[in-house]
C-alpha positions as CSV (number, residue, x, y, z in Angstrom):
1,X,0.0,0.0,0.0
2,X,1.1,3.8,-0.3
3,X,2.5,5.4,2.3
4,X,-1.0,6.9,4.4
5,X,1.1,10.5,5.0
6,X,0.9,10.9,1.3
7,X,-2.8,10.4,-1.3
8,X,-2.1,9.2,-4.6
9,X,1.2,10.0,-5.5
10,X,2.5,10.5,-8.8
11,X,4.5,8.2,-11.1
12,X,7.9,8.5,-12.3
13,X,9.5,6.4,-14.1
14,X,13.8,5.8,-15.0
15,X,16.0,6.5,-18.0
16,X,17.8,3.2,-19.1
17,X,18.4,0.7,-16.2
18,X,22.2,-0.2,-15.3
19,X,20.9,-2.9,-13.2
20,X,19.4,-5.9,-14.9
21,X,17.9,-7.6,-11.8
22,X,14.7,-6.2,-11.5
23,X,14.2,-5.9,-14.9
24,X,15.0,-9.8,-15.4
25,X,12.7,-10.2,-12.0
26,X,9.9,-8.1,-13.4
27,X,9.9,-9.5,-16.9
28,X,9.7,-13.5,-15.3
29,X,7.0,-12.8,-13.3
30,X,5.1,-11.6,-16.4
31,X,6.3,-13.2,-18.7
32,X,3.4,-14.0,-20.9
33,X,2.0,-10.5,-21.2
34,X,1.9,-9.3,-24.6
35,X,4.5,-6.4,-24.5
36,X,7.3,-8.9,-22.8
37,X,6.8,-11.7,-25.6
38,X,7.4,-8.8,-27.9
39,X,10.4,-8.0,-26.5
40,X,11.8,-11.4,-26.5
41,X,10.8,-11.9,-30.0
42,X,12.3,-9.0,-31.1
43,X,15.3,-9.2,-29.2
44,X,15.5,-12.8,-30.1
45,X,16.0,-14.6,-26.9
46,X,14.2,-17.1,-25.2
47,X,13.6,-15.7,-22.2
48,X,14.9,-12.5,-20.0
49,X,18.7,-14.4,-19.0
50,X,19.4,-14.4,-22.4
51,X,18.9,-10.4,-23.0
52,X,22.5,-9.1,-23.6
53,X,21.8,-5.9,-21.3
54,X,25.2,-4.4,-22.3
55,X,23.6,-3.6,-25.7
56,X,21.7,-0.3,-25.3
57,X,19.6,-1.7,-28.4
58,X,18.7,-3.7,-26.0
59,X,18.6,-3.0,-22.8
60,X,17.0,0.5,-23.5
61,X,13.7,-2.0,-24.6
62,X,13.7,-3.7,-21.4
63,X,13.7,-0.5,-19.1
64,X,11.0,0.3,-21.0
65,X,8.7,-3.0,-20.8
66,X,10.0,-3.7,-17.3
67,X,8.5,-0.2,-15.8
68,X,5.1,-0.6,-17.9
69,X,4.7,-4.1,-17.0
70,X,5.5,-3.3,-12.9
71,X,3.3,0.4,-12.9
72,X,0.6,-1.4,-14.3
73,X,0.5,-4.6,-12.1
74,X,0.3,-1.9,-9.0
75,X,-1.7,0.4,-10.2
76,X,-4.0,-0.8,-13.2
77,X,-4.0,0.6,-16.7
78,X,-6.3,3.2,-15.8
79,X,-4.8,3.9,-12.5
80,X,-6.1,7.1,-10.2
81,X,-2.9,9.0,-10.3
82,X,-2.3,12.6,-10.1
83,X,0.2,13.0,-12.7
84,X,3.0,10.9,-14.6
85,X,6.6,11.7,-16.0
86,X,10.1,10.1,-16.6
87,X,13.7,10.6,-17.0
88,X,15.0,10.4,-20.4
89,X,13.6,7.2,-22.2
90,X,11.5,6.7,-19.1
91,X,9.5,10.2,-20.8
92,X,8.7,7.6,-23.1
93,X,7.4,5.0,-20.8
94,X,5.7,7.6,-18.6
95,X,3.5,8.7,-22.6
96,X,2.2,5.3,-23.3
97,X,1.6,4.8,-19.5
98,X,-0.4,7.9,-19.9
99,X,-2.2,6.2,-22.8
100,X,-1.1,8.8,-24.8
101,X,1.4,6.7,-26.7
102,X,-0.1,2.7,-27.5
103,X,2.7,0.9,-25.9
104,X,3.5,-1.5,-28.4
105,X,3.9,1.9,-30.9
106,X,6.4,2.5,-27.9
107,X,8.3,-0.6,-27.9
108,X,9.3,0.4,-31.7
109,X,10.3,3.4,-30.6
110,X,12.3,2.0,-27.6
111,X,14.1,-0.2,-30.2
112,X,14.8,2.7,-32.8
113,X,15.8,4.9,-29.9
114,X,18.5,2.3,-29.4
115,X,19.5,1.6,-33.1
116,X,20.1,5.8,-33.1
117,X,21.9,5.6,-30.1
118,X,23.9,2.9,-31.6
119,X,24.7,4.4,-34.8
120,X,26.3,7.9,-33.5
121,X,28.2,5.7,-31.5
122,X,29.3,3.9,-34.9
123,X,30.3,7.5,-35.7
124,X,32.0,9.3,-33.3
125,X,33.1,7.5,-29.3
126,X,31.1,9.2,-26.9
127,X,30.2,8.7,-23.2
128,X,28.0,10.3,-20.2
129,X,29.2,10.6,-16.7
130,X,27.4,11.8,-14.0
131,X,29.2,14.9,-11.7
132,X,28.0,14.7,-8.1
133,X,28.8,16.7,-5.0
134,X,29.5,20.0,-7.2
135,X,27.7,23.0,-8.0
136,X,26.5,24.3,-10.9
137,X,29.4,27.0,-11.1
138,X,32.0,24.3,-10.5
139,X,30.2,21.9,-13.1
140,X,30.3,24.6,-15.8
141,X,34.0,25.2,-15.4
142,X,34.7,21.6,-15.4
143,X,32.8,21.6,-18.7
144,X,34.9,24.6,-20.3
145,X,38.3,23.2,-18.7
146,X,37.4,19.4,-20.5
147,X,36.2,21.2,-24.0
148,X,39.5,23.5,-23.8
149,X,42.0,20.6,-23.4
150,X,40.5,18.4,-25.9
151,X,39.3,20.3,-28.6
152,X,36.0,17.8,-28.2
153,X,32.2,18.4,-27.6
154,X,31.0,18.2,-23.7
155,X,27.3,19.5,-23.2
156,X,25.5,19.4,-19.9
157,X,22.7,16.7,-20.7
158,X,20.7,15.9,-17.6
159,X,19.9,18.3,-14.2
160,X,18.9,15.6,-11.6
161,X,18.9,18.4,-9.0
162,X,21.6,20.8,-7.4
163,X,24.3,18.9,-7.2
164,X,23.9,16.4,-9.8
165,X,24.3,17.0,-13.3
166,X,24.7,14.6,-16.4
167,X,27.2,15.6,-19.0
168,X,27.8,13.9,-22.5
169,X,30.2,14.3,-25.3
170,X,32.8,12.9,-26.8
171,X,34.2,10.0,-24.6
172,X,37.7,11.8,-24.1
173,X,35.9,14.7,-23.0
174,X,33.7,13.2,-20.7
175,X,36.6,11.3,-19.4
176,X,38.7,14.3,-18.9
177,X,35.7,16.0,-17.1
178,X,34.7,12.8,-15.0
179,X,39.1,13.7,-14.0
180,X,38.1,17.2,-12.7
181,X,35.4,16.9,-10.8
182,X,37.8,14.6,-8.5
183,X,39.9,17.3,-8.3
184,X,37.3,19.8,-7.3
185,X,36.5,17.9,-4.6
186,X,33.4,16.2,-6.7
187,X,32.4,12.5,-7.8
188,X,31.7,10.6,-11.0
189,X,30.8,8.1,-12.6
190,X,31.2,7.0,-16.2
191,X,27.9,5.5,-17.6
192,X,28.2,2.4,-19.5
193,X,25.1,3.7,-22.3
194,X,26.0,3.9,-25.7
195,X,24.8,6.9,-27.8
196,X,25.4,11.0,-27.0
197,X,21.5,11.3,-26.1
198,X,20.5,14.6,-24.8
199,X,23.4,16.5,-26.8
200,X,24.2,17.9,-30.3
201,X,25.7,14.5,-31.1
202,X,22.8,13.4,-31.8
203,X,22.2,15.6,-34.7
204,X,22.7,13.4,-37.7
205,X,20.1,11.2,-36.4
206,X,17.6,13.7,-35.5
207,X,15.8,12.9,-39.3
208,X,15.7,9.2,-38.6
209,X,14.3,9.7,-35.0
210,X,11.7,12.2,-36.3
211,X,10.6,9.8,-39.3
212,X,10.1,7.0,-35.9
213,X,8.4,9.4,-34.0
214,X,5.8,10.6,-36.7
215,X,5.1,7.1,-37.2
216,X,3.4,6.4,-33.6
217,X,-0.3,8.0,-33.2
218,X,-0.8,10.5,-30.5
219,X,-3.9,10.2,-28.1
220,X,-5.1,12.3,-25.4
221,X,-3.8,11.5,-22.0
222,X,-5.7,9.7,-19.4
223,X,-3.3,10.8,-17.0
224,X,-1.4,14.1,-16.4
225,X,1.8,13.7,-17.9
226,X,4.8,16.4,-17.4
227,X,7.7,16.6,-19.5
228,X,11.1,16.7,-18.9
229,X,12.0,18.9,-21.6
230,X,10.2,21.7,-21.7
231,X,8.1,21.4,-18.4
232,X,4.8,21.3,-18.7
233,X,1.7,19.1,-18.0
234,X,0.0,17.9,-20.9
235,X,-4.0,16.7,-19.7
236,X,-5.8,17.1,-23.0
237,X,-6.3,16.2,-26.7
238,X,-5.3,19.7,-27.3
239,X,-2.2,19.8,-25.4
240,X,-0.5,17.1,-27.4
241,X,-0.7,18.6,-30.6
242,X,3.0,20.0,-30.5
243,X,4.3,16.4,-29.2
244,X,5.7,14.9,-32.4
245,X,8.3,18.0,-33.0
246,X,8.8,18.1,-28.7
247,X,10.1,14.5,-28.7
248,X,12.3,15.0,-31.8
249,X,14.1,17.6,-30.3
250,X,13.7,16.0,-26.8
251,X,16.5,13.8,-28.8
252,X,19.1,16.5,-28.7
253,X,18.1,18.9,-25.5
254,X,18.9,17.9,-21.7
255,X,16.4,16.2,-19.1
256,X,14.9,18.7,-16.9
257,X,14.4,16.4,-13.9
258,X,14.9,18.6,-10.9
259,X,12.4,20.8,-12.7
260,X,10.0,18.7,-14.0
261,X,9.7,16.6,-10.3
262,X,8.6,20.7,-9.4
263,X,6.2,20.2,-11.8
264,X,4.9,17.4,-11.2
265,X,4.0,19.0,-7.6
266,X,2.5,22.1,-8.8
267,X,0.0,19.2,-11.2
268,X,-1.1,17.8,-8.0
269,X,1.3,15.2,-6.7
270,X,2.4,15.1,-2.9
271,X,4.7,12.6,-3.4
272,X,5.9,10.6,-6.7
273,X,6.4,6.3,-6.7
274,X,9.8,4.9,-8.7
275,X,8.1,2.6,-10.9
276,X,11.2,1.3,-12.0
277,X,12.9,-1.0,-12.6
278,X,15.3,-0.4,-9.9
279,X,15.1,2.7,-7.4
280,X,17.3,4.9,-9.1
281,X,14.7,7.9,-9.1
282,X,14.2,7.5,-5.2
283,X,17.7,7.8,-4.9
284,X,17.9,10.9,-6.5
285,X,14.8,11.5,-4.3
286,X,16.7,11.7,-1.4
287,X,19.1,14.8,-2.5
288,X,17.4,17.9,-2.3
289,X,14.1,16.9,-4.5
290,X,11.1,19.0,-4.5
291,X,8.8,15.8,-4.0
292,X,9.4,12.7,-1.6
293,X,9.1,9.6,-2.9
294,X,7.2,6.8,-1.0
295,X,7.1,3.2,-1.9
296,X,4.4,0.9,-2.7
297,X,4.3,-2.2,-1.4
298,X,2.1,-4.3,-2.8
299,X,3.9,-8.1,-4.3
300,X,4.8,-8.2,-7.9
């Protein structure tokens, strides 16, 4: 059950999942609903132990059937929820959770998203690393000292909140930045996705991902749903007119998420739920966010 201090709390749901566990737990238990036999077919294996996870192709897929296939076993696929939104691909989830995406029009997606991802790495080496435990003053000179000594492209692509920030660029870049935030008294961590998402990278893929993303059908939401891109809650027909070009450039611009959790208060949550997989967004919960998150208990 939720939490009694907080009423119906939002959902929120993860970018790509670095650890496979619950998504190979989630996708067991329900392994004959239609969207995880999809996957498996797809991703030609015989069941979720065979996924290779390392592959962003694939593993990007299986964040995004793992948190459908969990929110909806808790909360129903019409659930009484005050809003929904998610972090990088987990935008994605948190749309055809919404029922403004169908979710098997979201699994194509999912899969392009990782063949685009896969490409620019094909093109040009890049990384993401994640600065903790700095400011945003310290973080941007980091960023101009890492650009400066190697003549590379480093672009802030992800605010999780005030003292977390997700930079991407070319791998040397990142590397050299991931270097100087240790020096600054900071942490990182080097993120083992492959594709520049979030960043100008990106941009000789941005036709291909448009062609995907003018291929899936729009509906209005049955849930609130707040985006991490340009912050706002979408509710009606009406309000997701403008969605197609917002999640082709979505490809290219940073996640919002400190901001978008904001906004996700202001549309009427008190609290949000990590639907997951994993708890990452709780964790991130616990630095400094404008909503708590509270965790529902209920089996798988």
């Amino acid at each position: 059950m939720v939490s009694p201090h907080f009423s119906r709390p939002g959902v929120a749901f993860p970018g790509q999942a670095i650890d496979r566990r619950d998504v190979d737990a989630t996708l067991n238990v329900h392994a004959g609903a239609p969207l995880a036999v999809a996957l498996l077919r797809r991703a030609g294996a015989g069941s979720a132990a065979e996924l290779d996870f390392s592959d962003t192709r694939i593993g990007q897929p299986a964040t995004y059937v793992a948190g459908l296939l969990r929110a909806w076993n808790r909360l129903g696929v019409a659930p009484d929820v005050p809003v929904t939104l998610g972090h990088s691909l987990g935008e994605i989830t948190a749309l055809a959770f919404a029922g403004v995406i169908d979710p098997m029009q979201g699994l194509d997606l999912m899969f392009e998203l990782g063949e685009v991802g896969h490409h620019q790495e094909l093109m040009r080496a890049s990384a993401l690393v994640v600065l903790m435990g700095l400011p945003r003053v310290d973080v941007d000179w980091v960023i101009r000292l890492a650009v400066a000594r190697t003549s590379g492209v480093l672009e802030a692509s992800g605010f999780n909140g005030p003292h977390q920030t997700i930079l991407c660029g070319d791998r040397k870049a990142a590397e050299t930045a991931a270097e100087l935030a240790v020096q600054h008294g900071g942490r990182a961590t080097l993120l083992p996705i492959r594709g520049a998402y979030h960043s100008s990278l990106m941009v000789d893929l941005l036709d291909r991902w448009g062609a995907a993303v003018r291929r899936v059908d729009l509906a209005a939401p049955k849930v609130p749903v707040v985006s991490s891109v340009d912050i706002t809650c979408r509710r009606s027909a009406g309000d997701v007119a403008d969605l197609a070009g917002l999640l082709t450039r979505w490809l290219l611009l940073p996640v919002r998420w400190a901001d978008a959790v904001a906004a996700a208060g202001q549309a009427g949550a008190g609290a949000l739920w990590d639907a997951g997989p994993g708890e990452i967004l709780r964790g991130l919960g616990k630095r400094g966010s404008a909503l708590p998150f509270v965790r529902v208990t209920e089996p798988e």
